[in-house]
C-alpha positions as YAML, in Angstrom:
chain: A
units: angstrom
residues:
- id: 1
  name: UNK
  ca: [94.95, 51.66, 41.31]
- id: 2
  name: UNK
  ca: [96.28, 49.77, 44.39]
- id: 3
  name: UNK
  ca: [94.86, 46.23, 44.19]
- id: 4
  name: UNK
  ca: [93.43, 44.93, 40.39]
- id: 5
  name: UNK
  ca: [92.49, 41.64, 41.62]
- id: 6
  name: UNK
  ca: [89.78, 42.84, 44.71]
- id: 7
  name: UNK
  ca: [86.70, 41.42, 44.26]
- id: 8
  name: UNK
  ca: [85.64, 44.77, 45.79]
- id: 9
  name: UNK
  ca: [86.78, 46.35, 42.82]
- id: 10
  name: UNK
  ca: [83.81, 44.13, 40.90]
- id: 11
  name: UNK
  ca: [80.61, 45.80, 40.03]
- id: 12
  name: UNK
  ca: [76.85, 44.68, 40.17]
- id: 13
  name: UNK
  ca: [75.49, 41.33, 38.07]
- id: 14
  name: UNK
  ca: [73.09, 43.99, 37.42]
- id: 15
  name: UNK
  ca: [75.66, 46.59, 36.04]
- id: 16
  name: UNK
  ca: [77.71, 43.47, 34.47]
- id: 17
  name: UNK
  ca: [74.55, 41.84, 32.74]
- id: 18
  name: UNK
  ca: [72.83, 45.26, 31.33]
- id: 19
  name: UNK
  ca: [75.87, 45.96, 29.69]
- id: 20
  name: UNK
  ca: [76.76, 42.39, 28.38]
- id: 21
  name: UNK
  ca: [73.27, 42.63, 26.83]
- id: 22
  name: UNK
  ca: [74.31, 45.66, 24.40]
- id: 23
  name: UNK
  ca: [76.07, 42.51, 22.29]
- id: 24
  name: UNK
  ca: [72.73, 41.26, 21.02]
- id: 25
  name: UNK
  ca: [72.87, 45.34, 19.67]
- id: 26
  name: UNK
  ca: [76.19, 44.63, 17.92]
- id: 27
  name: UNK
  ca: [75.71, 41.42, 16.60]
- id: 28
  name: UNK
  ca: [72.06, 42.92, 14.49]
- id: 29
  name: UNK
  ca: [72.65, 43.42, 10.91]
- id: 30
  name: UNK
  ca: [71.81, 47.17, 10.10]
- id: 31
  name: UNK
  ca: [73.34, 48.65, 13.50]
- id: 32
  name: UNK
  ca: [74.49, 51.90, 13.90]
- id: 33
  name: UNK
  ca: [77.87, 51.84, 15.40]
- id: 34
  name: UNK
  ca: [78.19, 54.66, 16.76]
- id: 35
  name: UNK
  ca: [74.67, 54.98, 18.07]
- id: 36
  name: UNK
  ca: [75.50, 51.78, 20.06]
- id: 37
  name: UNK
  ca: [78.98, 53.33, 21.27]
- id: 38
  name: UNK
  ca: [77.07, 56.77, 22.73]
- id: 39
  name: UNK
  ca: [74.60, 54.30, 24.33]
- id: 40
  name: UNK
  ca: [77.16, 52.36, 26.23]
- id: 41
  name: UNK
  ca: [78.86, 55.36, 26.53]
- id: 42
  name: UNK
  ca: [75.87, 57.09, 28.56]
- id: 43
  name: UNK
  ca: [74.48, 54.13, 30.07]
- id: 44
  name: UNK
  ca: [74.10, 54.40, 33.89]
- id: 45
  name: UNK
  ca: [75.32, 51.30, 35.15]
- id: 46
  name: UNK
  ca: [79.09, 52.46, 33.03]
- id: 47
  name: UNK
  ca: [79.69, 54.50, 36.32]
- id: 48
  name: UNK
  ca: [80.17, 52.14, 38.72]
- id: 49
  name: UNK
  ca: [81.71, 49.84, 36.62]
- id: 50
  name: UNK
  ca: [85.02, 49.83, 37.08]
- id: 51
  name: UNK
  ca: [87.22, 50.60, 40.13]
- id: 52
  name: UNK
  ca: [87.53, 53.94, 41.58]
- id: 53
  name: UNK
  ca: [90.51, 56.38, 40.48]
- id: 54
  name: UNK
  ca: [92.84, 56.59, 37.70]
- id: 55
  name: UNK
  ca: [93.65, 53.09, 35.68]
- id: 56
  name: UNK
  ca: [95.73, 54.87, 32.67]
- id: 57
  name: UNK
  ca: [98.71, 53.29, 34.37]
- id: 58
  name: UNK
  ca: [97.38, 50.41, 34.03]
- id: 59
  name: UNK
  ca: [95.71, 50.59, 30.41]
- id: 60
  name: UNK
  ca: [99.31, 51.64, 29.34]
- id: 61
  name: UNK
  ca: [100.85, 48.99, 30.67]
- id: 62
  name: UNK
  ca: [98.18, 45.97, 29.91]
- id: 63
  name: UNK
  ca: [95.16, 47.47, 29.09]
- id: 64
  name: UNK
  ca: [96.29, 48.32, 25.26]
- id: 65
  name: UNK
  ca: [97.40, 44.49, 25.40]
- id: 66
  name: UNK
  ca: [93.98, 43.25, 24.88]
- id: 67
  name: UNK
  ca: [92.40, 46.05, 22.33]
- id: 68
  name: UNK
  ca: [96.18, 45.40, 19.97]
- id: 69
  name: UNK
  ca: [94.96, 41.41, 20.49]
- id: 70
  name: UNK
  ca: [91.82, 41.16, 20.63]
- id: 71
  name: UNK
  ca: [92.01, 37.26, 21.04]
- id: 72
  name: UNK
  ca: [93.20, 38.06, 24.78]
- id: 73
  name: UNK
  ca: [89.57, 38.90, 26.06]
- id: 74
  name: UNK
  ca: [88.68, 35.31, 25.39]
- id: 75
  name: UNK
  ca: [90.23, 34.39, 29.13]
- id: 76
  name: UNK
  ca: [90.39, 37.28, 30.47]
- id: 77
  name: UNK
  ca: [89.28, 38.33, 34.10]
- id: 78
  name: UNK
  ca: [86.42, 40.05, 34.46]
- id: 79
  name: UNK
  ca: [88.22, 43.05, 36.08]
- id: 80
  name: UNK
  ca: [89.98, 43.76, 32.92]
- id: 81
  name: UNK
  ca: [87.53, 44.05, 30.89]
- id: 82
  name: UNK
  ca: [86.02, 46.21, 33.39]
- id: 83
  name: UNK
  ca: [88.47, 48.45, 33.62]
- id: 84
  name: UNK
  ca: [89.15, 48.36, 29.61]
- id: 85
  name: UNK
  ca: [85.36, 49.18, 29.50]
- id: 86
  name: UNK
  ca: [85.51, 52.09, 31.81]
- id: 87
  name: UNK
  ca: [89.08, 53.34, 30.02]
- id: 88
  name: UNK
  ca: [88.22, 53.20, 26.85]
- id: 89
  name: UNK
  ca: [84.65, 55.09, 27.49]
- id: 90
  name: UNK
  ca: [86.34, 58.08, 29.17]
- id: 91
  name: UNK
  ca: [86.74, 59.12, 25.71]
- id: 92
  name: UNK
  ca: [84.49, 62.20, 24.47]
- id: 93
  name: UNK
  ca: [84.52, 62.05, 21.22]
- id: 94
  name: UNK
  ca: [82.44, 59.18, 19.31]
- id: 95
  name: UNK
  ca: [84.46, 59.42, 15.99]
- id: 96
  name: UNK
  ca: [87.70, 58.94, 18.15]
- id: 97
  name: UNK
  ca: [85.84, 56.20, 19.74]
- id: 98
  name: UNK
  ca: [84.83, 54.16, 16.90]
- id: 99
  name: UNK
  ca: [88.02, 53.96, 16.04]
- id: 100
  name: UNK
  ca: [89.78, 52.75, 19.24]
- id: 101
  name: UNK
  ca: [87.08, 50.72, 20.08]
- id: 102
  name: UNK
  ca: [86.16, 49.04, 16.07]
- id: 103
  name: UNK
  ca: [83.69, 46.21, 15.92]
- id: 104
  name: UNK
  ca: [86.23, 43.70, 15.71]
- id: 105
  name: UNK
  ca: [87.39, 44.59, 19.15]
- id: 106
  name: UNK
  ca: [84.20, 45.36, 21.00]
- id: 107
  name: UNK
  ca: [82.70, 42.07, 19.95]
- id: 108
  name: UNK
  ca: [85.18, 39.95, 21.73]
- id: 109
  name: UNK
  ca: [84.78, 42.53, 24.63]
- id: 110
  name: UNK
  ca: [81.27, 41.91, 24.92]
- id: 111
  name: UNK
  ca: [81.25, 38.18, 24.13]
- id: 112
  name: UNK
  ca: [83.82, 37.59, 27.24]
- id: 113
  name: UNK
  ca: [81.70, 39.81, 29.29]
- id: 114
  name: UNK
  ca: [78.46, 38.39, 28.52]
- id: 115
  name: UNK
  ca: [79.90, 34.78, 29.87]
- id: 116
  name: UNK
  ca: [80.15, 36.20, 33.06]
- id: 117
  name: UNK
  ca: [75.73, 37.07, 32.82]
- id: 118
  name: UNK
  ca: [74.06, 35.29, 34.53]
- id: 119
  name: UNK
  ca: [71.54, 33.29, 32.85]
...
């Protein structure tokens, strides 16, 4: 990816509140957690979330940063989590999913992206 920081690389207040609303999903008692992971996982606004091409670069570098510390998404730019989004989502399986992507790291995912919803 040539420039992280572009505000071209941002996506739509549409794409960035539809998907900030899938934490009221998490935070429900009785959710299925991988039910919730194939729906953010096939929602349509995902595909234009994130810059185009290949980030793995940067998701080795950074990117597995933030889902080893969890605690980092509370000030982080909404870019990253963008592109952590559209990383981590790339993968096919949903078992394999759940368990890069646990509860205890989407939740702070979500929570940081829903502060940039507008309201």
């Amino acid at each position: 990816m040539k420039n992280t920081h572009s505000l071209s690389h941002l996506p739509s207040q549409y794409a960035i509140d539809s998907i900030a609303n899938y934490l009221y999903e998490l935070t429900e008692k009785n959710h299925d957690y991988e039910r919730l992971l194939g729906k953010l996982k096939k929602d349509p606004n995902k595909l234009i979330f994130a810059p185009e091409g290949s980030n793995k670069m940067w998701m080795l570098i950074m990117g597995n940063d933030y889902l080893m510390n969890p605690t980092l998404f509370k000030h982080a730019p909404l870019i990253y989590i963008c592109i952590i989004l559209n990383e981590v989502f790339k993968e096919d399986d949903l078992e394999t999913l759940a368990v890069r992507l646990p509860p205890t790291i989407l939740k702070p995912l979500l929570t940081r992206l829903y502060e940039f919803k507008l309201h």
